[in-house]
C-alpha positions as CSV (number, residue, x, y, z in Angstrom):
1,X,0.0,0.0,0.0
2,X,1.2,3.3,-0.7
3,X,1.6,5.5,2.1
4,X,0.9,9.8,2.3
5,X,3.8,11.7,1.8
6,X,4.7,14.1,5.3
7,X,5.9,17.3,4.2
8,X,8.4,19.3,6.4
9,X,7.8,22.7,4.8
10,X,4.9,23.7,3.2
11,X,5.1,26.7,0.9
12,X,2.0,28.8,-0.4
13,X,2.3,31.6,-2.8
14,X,-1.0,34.0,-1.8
15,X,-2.9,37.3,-2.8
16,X,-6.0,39.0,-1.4
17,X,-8.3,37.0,-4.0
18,X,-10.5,34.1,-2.7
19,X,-8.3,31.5,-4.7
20,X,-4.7,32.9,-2.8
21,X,-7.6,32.8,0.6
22,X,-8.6,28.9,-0.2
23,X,-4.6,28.2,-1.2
24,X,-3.9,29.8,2.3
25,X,-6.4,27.8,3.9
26,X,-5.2,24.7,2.2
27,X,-1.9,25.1,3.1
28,X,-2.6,25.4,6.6
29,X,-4.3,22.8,6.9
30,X,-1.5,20.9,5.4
31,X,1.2,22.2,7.2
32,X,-0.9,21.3,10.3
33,X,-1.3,18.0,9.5
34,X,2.1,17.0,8.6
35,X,3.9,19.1,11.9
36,X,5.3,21.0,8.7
37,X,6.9,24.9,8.5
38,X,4.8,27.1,6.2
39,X,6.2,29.6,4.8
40,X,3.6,32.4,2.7
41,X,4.8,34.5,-0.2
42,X,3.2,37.3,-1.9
43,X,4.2,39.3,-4.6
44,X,4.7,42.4,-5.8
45,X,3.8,41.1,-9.5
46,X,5.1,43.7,-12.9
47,X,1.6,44.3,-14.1
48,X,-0.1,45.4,-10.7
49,X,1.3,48.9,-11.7
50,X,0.8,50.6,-14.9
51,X,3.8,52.8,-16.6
52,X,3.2,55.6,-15.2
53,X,2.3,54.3,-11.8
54,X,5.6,52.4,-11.8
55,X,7.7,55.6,-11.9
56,X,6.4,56.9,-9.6
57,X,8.3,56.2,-6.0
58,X,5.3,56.9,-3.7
59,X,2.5,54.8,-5.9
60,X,5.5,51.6,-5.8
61,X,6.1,52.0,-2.3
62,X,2.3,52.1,-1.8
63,X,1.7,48.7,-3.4
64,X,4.7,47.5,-1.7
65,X,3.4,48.6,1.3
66,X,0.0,46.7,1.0
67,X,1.4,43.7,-0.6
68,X,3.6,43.7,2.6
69,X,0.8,44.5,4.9
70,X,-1.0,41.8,3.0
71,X,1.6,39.4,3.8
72,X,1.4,40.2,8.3
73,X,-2.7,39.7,7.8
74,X,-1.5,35.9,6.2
75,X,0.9,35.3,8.9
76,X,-1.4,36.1,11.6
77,X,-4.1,33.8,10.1
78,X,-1.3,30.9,9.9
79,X,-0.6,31.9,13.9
80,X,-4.2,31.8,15.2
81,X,-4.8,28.7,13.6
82,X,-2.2,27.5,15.7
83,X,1.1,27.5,13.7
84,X,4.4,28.9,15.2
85,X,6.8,28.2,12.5
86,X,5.3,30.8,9.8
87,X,8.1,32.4,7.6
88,X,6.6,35.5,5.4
89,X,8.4,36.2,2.4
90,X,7.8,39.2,0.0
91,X,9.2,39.2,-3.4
92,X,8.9,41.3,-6.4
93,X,8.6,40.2,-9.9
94,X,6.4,37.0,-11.8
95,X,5.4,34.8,-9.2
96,X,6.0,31.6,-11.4
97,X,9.4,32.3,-12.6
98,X,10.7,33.2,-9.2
99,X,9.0,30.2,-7.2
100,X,10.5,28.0,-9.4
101,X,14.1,29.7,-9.8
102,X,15.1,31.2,-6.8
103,X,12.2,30.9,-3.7
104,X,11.3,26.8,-3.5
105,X,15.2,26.0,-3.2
106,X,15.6,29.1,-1.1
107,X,12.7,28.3,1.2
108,X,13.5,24.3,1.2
109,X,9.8,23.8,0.1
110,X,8.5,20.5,-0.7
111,X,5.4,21.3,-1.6
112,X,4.3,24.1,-2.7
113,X,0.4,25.2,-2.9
114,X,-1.0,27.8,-5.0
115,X,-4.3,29.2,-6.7
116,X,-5.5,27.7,-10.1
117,X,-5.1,31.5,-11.1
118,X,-4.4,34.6,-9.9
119,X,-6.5,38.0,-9.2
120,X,-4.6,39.9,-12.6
121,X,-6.0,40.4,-15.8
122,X,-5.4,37.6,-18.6
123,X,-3.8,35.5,-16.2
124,X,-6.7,35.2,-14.3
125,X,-8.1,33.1,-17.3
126,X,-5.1,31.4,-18.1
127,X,-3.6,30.3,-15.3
128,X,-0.1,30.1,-16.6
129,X,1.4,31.2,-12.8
130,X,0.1,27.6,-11.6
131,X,0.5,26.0,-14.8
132,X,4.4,27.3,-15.2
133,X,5.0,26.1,-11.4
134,X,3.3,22.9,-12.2
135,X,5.3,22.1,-14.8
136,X,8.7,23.2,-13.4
137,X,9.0,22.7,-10.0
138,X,10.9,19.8,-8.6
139,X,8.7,19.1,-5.8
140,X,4.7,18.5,-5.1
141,X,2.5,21.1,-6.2
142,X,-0.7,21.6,-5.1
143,X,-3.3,23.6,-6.7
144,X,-6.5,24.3,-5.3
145,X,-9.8,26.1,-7.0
């Protein structure tokens, strides 16, 4: 019989839509049942700015401000539910790219959860975050909808 596989650190990329809320969810609930470390990454993504917007200093350090704020309000969910070993990353550019090439290895993620899309334009009907991560990753994804 084939047996569950117990992860030791969960890893959920989230945003304020109600698919990065049910991945959050998800992932706690993961990370809780496997004793696991979850770590909880949002993103500052290109496209959440328009030219103009993204030269100028105050409207960047706006979004990063709420993407950051964003990212305490995850946390905090993660601790009431009862986890202590909660490690909130921020990160700034397209959220499959840099999962896959720099923040699962960083993070030591084996599995990583994420929405079936996110809350941005186009990608919102493609998909092609999750997809790309899917694809590329070298450990479990889980994508939830």
């Amino acid at each position: 019989m084939v047996e569950a596989k117990r992860f030791k650190n969960v890893l959920v990329a989230v945003d304020d839509s109600d698919l990065g809320q049910l991945a959050l969810v998800n992932a706690i609930h993961q990370a809780q049942e496997d004793e696991a470390q979850l770590s909880i990454v949002s993103f500052l993504e290109p496209d959440q700015l328009n030219t103009f917007e993204a030269l100028d200093k105050d409207k960047v350090e706006s979004a990063q401000n709420k993407v950051k704020n964003d990212l305490k309000q995850f946390q905090a969910q993660a601790e009431q539910a009862g986890l202590s070993a909660v490690q909130p990353i921020y990160a700034e550019g397209e959220p499959g790219e840099m999962l896959v090439k720099h923040i699962i290895s960083d993070s030591g993620a084996d599995l990583v959860v994420m929405g079936a899309h996110s809350k941005q334009g186009v990608r919102k009907y493609f998909g092609s975050q999750s997809k790309y991560v899917a694809n590329n990753a070298d450990v479990t994804v889980m994508i939830v909808r």
